[in-house]
C-alpha positions in Angstrom: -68.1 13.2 -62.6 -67.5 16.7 -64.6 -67.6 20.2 -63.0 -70.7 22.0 -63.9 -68.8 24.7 -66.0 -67.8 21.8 -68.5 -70.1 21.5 -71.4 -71.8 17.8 -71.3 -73.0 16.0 -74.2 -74.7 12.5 -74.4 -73.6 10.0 -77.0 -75.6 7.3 -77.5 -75.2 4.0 -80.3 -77.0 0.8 -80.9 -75.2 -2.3 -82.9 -76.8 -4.6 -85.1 -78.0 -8.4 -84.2 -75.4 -11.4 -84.5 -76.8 -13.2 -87.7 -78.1 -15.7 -85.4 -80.6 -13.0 -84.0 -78.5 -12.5 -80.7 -78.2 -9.0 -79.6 -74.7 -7.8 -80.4 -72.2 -7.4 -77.0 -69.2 -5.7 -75.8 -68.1 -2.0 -74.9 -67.4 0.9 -76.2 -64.2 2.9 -74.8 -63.4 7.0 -75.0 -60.5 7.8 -74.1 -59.5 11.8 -73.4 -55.8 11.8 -73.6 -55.3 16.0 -72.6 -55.2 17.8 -69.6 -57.9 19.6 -69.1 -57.8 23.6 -68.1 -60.8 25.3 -66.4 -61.6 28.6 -66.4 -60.6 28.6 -62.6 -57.3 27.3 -61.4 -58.8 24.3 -59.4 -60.3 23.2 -62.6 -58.2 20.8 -64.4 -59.1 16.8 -65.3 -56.5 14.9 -66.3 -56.7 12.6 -69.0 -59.3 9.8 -68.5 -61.7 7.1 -70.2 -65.0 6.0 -69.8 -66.3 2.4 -70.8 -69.7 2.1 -72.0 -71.0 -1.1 -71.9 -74.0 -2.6 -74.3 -76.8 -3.4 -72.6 -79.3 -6.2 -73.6 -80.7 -4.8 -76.9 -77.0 -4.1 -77.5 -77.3 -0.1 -77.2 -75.4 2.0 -74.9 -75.6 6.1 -74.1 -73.1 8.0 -72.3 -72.5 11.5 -71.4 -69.0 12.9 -71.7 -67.5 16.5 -72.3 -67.4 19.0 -75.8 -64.2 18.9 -77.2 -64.4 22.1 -77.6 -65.6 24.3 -75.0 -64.6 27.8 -75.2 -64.4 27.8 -71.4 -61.8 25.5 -70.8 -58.5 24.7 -73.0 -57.7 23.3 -75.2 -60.3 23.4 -77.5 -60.5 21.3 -80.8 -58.7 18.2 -79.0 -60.3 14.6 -79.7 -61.7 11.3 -78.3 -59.7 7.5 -79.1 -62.7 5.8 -79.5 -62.1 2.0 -79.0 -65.3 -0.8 -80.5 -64.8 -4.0 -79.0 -67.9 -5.8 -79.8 -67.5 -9.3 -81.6 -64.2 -9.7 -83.4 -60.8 -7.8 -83.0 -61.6 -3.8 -81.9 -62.1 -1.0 -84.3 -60.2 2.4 -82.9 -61.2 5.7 -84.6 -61.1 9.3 -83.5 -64.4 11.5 -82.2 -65.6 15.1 -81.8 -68.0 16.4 -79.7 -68.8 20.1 -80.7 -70.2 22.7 -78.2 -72.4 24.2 -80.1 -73.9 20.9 -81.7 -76.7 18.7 -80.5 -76.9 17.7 -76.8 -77.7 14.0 -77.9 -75.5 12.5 -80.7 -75.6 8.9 -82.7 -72.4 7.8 -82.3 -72.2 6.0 -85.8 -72.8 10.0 -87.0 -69.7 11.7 -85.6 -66.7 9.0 -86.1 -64.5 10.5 -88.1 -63.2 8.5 -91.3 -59.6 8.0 -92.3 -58.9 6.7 -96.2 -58.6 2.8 -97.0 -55.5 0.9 -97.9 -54.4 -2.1 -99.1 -54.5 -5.1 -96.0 -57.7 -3.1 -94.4 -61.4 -4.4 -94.3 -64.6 -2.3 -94.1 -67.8 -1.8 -91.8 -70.5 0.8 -92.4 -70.6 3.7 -90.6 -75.0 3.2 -89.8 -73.9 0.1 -87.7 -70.4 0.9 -86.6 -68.9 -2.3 -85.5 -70.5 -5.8 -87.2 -69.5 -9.3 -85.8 -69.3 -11.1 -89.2 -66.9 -7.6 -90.8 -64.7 -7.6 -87.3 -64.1 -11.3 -87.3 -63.1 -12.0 -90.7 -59.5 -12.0 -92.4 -58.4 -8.4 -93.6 -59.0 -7.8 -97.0 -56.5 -7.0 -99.5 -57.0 -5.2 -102.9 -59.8 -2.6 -101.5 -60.6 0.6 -102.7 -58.0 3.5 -101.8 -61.0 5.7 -100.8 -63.9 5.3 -98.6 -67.2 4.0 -100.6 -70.7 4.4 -100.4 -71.5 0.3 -102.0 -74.3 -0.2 -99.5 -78.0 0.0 -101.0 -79.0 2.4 -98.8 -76.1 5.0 -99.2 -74.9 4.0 -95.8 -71.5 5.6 -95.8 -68.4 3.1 -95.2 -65.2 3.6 -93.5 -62.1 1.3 -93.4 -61.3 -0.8 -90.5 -57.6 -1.2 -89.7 -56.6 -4.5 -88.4 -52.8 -3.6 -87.8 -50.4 -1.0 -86.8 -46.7 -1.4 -87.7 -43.9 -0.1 -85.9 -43.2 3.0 -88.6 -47.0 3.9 -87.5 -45.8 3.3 -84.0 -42.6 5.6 -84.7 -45.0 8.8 -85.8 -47.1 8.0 -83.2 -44.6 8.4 -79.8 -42.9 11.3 -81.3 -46.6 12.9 -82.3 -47.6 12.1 -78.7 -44.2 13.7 -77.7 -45.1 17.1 -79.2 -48.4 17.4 -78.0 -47.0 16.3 -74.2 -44.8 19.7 -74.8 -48.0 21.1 -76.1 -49.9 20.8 -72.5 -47.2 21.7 -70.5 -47.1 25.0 -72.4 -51.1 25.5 -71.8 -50.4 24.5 -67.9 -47.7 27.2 -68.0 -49.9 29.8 -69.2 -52.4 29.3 -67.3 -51.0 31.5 -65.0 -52.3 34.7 -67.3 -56.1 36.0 -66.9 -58.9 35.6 -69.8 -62.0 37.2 -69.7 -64.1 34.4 -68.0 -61.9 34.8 -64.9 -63.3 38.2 -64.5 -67.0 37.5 -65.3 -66.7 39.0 -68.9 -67.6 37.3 -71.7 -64.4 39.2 -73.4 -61.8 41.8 -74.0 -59.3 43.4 -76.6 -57.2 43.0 -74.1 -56.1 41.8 -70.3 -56.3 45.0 -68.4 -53.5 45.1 -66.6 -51.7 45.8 -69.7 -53.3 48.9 -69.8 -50.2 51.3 -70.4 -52.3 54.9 -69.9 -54.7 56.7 -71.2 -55.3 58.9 -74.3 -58.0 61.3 -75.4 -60.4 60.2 -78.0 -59.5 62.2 -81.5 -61.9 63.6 -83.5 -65.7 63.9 -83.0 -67.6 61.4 -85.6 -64.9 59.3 -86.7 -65.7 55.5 -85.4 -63.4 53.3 -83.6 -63.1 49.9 -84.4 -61.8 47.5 -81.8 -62.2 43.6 -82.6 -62.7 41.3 -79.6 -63.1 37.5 -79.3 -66.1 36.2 -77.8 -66.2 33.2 -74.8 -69.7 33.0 -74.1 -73.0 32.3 -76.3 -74.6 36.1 -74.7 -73.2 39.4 -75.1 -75.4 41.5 -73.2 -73.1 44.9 -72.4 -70.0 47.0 -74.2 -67.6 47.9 -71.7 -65.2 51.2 -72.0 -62.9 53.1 -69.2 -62.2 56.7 -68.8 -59.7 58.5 -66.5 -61.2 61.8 -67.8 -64.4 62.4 -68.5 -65.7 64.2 -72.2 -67.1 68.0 -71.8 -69.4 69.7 -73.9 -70.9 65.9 -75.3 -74.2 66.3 -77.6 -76.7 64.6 -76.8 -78.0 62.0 -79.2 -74.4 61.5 -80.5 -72.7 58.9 -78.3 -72.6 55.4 -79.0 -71.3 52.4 -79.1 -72.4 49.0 -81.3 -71.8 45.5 -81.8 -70.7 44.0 -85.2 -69.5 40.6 -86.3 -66.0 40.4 -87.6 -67.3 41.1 -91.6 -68.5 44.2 -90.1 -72.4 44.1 -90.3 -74.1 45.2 -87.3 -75.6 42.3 -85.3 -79.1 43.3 -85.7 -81.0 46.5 -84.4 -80.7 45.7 -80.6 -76.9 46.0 -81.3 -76.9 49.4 -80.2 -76.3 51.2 -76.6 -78.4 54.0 -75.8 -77.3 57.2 -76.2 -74.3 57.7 -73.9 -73.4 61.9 -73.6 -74.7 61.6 -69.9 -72.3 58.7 -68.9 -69.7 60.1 -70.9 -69.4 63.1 -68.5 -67.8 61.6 -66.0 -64.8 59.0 -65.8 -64.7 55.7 -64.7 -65.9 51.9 -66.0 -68.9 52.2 -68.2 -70.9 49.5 -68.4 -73.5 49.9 -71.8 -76.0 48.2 -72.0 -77.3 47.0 -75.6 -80.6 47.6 -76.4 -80.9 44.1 -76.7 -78.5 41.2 -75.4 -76.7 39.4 -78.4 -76.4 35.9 -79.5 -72.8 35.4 -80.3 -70.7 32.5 -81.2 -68.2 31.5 -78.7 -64.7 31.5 -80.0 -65.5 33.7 -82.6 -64.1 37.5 -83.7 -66.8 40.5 -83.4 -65.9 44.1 -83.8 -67.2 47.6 -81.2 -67.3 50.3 -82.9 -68.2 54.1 -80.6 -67.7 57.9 -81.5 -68.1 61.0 -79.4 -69.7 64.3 -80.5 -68.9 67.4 -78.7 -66.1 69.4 -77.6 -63.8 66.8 -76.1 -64.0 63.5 -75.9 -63.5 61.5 -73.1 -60.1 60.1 -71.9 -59.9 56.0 -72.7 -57.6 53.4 -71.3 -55.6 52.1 -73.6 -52.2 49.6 -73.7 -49.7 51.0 -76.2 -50.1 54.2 -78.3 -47.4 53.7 -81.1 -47.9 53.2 -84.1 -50.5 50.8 -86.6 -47.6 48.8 -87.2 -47.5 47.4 -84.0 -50.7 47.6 -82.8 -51.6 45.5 -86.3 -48.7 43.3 -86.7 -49.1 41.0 -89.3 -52.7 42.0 -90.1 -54.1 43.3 -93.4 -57.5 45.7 -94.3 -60.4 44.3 -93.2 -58.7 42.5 -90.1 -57.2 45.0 -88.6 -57.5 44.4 -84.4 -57.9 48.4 -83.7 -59.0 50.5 -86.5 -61.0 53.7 -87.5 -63.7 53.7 -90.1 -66.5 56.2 -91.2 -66.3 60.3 -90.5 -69.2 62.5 -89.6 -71.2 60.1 -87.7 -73.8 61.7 -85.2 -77.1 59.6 -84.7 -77.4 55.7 -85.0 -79.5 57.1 -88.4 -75.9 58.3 -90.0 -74.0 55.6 -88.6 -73.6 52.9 -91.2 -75.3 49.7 -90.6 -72.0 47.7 -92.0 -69.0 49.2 -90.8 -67.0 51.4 -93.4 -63.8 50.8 -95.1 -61.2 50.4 -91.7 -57.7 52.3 -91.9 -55.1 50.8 -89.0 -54.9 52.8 -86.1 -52.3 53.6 -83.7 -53.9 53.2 -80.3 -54.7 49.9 -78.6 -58.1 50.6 -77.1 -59.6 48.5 -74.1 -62.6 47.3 -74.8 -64.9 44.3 -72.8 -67.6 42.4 -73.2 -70.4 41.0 -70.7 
């Protein structure tokens, strides 16, 4: 039903017996109300539900997509889940997280909204009840969710109305976020990493302006990239000029997460003052491929030793006041840290104190 690309979990739920000892019936309804973007243009789903119905033990299990898989936007979005088993149905909202179980209890991951006046309750263990659905709303509850239940089950409130104030917020809310995907849809049109097999980049390269020396042997560069994928297994830098004169054993690149600690001691390329010598797209290979978190900031830092360094790509080459608009020390997105580095031994395990930088470096991930 979902392209493979599309991260799939399975949610599964079972309801309690009627009090007579009859399984409970019904159905349980999620419905995605976003356009879905792939990380290819011929992937997009448009918004869509899928009924589960309870079977005869009154359990169900379906598989439907992450809500927020770095692969395809948006990200962070959520399911409508509708309960119609017994009495009147139960809506509440849902998240299915990427990097979460595969298998999740459906009772676990509904998300709880605060109780009013003219609401009843269920507990969140069983999820919908005959006798709870069925019976008058309650008035005079608690203003907060309770936990009255012997067993600590956790209790959410059950709304048994919506009036049309609620329905005002709600069409203009669903107004805003219409505006919303027609934005994405509209910028779909511009590149990301995944489109070009890379797990990321500082930036698209087509902005790529020029190309500019690299200043001053053993001083660090700091460039901070977002990561799509789980797996970063090489740094990526380009010269139009190769470095001369490079010593050997002091050229290298490493991988950091955004707080600046390096990500362990595989983090590392080999020494690079052969590949250095000459221009083009190097490809580095750490000395052992990185778990990352996908959506998340991590930082390259490389230096040169020698008599010149080699010529990088870059996209402007102003001014830290541009390339760092609106950012403040330590989240600077292009920065130098640390002088005098030559071997991984001198270079500091957690990145040093980061001063702003003029120069927008490109920098990928694979």
């Amino acid at each position: 039903m979902f392209p493979a690309s599309l991260a799939i979990k399975q949610v599964t739920g079972s309801f309690p017996t009627y009090p007579d000892g009859a399984p409970a019936s019904g159905s349980v309804r999620f419905a995605s109300n976003v356009w879905l973007i792939g990380p290819s243009d011929d992937k997009i789903i448009r918004p869509f539900e899928v009924v589960a119905g309870l079977d005869e033990n009154g359990a169900f299990s379906v598989d439907l997509p992450a809500t927020d898989d770095p692969q395809w936007n948006p990200q962070g979005w959520s399911y409508t889940v509708t309960i119609s088993v017994g009495g009147r149905p139960l809506t509440r909202s849902m998240s299915l997280l990427y990097n979460g179980p595969d298998t999740v209890d459906l009772a676990d991951i509904l998300q709880a909204v605060p109780a009013t006046a003219g609401e009843s309750y269920l507990t969140l263990a069983a999820a919908a009840l005959k006798a709870d659905l069925a019976s008058p709303a309650l008035t005079g509850v608690p203003t907060a969710p309770t936990a009255a239940y012997g067993n600590g089950t956790t209790q959410l409130a059950t709304t048994a109305y919506a009036d049309a104030a609620a329905l005002a917020v709600a069409f203009t809310a669903n107004a805003a976020y219409d505006a919303a995907q027609a934005a994405i849809l509209a910028a779909k049109a511009a590149s990301v990493a995944t489109d070009h097999g890379l797990v990321g980049w500082s930036f698209d390269p087509a902005g790529v302006q020029a190309a500019t020396i690299l200043p001053t042997a053993g001083v660090t560069h700091v460039v901070r990239v977002r990561a799509m994928s789980a797996t970063v297994t090489n740094i990526l830098i380009h010269f139009t000029v190769a470095g001369s004169g490079l010593t050997a054993g002091q050229c290298y690149a490493t991988l950091h997460n955004d707080a600046g600690a390096i990500l362990g001691a595989g983090a590392i390329t080999a020494d690079q003052a052969t590949a250095w010598a000459s221009s083009g797209l190097k490809t580095m290979a750490l000395t052992t491929p990185q778990g990352v978190t996908a959506g998340a900031f991590y930082r390259v830092r490389f230096w040169f030793n020698g008599t010149t360094g080699p010529t990088v790509s870059r996209g402007v080459n102003s001014n830290t006041a541009i390339t760092n608009v609106g950012l403040v020390a330590p989240n600077f997105r292009f920065a130098t840290a640390d002088t005098g580095v030559t071997t991984p031994g001198s270079a500091p395990g957690n990145i040093g104190t980061m001063t702003g930088a003029a120069t927008a470096w490109w920098v990928g991930l694979s």
